[in-house]
C-alpha positions in Angstrom: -2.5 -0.1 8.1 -1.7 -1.7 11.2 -1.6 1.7 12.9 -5.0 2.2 11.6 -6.0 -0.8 13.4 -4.3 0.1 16.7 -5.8 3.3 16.5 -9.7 2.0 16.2 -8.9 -0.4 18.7 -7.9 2.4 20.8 -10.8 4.6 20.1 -13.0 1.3 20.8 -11.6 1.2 23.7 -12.4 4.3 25.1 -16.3 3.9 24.0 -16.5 0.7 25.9 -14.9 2.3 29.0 -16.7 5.3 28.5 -19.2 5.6 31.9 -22.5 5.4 29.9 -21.6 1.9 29.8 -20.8 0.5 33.2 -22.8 0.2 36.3 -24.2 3.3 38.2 -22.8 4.1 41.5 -26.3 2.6 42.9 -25.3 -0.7 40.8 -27.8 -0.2 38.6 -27.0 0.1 35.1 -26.8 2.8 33.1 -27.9 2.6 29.5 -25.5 3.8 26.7 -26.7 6.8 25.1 -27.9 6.3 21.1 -25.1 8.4 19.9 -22.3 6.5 21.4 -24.0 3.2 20.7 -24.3 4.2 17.0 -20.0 4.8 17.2 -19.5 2.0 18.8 -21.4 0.0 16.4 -20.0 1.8 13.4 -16.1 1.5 15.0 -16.2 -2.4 16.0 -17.5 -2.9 11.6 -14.8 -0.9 10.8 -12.6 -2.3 12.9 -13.8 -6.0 11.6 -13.4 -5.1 8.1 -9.9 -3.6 8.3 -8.7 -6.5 10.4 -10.1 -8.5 7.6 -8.5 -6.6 4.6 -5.5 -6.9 6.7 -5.4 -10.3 7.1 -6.2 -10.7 3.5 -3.4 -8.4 2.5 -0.9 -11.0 4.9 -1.7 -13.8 3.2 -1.2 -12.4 -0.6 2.2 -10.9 0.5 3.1 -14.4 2.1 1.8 -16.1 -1.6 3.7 -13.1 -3.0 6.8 -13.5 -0.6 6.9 -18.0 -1.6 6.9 -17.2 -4.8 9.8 -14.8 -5.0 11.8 -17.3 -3.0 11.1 -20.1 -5.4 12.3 -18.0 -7.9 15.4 -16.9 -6.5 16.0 -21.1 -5.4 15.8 -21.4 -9.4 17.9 -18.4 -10.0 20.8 -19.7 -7.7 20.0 -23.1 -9.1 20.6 -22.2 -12.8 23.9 -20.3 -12.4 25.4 -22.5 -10.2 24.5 -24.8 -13.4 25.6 -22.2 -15.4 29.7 -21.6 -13.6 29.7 -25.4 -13.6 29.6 -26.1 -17.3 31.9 -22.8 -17.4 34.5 -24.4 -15.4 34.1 -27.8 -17.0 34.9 -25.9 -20.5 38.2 -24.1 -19.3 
């Protein structure tokens, strides 16, 4: 996923640096074609959305992730209980 990301952001890149989109050698600027305005458009809401799904899918793991370790604490918890009442009994 996080390769995708890179990868968009790469591509992104590129448009934005592509020449269509900086100044003219006169200084005046030149106007990005439609087509690359259209990929740039479509890239950066693609590029939103995944960094949103990611972030999404960060915070569910970390949920996921708490959880788990408050069941292993519990875990630990009850057999240390558990070889404590063995060793009491021999």
């Amino acid at each position: 996923m996080e390769t995708l990301i890179q990868d968009l952001s790469r591509r992104l890149r590129r448009l934005e640096e592509d020449e269509d989109f900086v100044v003219g050698a006169n200084g005046a600027r030149i106007e990005p074609n439609a087509a690359n305005f259209d990929d740039l458009q479509a890239l950066k809401a693609e590029n939103e959305t995944l960094r949103r799904d990611f972030a999404k899918r960060e915070k569910d793991l970390e949920a996921q992730l708490a959880k788990e370790r408050y069941r292993i604490k519990h875990l630990v918890r009850a057999l240390d209980d558990l070889d404590a009442k063995l060793n009491l009994a021999n």
